[in-house]
C-alpha positions as CSV (number, residue, x, y, z in Angstrom):
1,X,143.5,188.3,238.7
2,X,143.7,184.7,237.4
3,X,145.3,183.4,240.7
4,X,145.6,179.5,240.7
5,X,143.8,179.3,237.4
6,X,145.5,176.3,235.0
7,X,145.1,175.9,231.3
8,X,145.2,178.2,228.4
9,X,141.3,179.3,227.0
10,X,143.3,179.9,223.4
11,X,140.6,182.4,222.4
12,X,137.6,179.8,222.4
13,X,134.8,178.6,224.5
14,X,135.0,175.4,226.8
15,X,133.3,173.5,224.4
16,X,135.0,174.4,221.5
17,X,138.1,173.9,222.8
18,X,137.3,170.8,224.5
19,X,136.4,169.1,221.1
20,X,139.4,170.7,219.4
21,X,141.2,169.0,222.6
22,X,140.0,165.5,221.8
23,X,140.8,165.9,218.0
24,X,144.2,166.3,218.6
25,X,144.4,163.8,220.7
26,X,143.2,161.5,218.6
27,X,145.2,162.5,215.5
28,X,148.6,162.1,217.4
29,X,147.3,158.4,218.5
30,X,146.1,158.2,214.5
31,X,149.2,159.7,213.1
32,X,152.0,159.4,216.1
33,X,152.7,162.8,215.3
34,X,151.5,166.4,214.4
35,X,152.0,169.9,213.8
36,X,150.3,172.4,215.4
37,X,151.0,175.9,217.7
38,X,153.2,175.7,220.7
39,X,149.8,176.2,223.0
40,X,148.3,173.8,221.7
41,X,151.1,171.1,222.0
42,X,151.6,172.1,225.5
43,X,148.0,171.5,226.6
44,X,147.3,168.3,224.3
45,X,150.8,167.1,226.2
46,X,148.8,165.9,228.9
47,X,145.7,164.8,228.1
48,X,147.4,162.7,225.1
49,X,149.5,161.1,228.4
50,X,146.8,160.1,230.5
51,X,145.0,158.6,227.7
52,X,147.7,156.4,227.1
53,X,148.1,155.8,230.8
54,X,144.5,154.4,230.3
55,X,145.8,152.5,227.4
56,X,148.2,150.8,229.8
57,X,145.7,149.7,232.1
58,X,144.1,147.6,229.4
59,X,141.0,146.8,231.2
60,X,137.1,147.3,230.2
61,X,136.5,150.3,232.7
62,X,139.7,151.7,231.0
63,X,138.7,151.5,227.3
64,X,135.4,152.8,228.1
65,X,137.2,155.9,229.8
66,X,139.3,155.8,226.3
67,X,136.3,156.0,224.2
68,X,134.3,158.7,225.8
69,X,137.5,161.2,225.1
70,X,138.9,159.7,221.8
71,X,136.2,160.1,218.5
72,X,137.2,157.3,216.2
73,X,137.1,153.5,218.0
74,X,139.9,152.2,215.7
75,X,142.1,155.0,217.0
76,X,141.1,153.3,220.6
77,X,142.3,149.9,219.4
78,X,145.2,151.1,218.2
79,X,145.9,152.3,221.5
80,X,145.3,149.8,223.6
81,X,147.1,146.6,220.9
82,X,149.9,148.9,219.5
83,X,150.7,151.7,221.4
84,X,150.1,150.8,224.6
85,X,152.2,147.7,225.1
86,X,155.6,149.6,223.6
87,X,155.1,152.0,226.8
88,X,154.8,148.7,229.3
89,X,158.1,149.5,230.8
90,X,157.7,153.6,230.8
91,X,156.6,155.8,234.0
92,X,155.1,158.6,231.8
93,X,156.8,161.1,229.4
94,X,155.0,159.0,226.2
95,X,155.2,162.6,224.2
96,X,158.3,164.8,223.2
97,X,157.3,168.5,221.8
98,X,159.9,170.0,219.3
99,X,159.7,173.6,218.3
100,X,159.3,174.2,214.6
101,X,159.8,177.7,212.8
102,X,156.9,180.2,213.4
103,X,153.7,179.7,210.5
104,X,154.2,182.3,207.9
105,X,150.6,183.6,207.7
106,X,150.9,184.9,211.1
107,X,154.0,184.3,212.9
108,X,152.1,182.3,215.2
109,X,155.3,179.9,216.9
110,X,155.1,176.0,216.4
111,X,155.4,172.4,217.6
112,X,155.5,168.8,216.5
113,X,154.0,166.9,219.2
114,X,155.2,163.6,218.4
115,X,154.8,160.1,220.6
116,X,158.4,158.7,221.8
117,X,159.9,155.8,220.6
């Protein structure tokens, strides 16, 4: 039984999917938006969120935190002088997930995880 156990393993071991974890994280801070499964989206969802919640913050201890998650230090920039300031005003919900058509090698369903205006 899996009682009380959160997250999806998506068929790979912690580190693995840890480090798939922070690169799509940093390609929707790159980019503002990707495509990828519906899984995926859904867990990214929130680790994208508190990164930008860290982005908010806008101190050192902050950007440090930012840094050891995120792989690419312009990306981190970017987060804390562009996208960061457009969220001042916003309590959370920074990301809006919008079902695509299912892939056609495998039928596998997807998602455009895309940062809110």
């Amino acid at each position: 039984m899996r009682h009380r156990v959160a997250g999806r393993r998506l068929g790979r071991s912690t580190s693995h999917r840890m480090a798939m974890y922070r690169n799509l994280v940093t390609d929707l801070l790159r980019y503002e938006k990707i495509v990828t499964t519906e899984a995926k989206a859904k867990e990214v969802r929130g680790l994208a969120e508190k990164i930008i919640s860290l982005g908010k913050d806008g101190n050192l201890h902050a950007r440090r935190r930012a840094l050891a998650f995120v792989t690419d230090k312009k990306v981190v920039s970017k987060l804390f002088d562009e996208i960061a300031p457009k969220y001042a005003e916003r309590h959370g919900g920074y990301t809006r997930i919008i079902k695509l058509e299912r892939r056609v090698g495998d039928g596998a369903p997807m998602a455009q995880l895309e940062l809110v205006e």
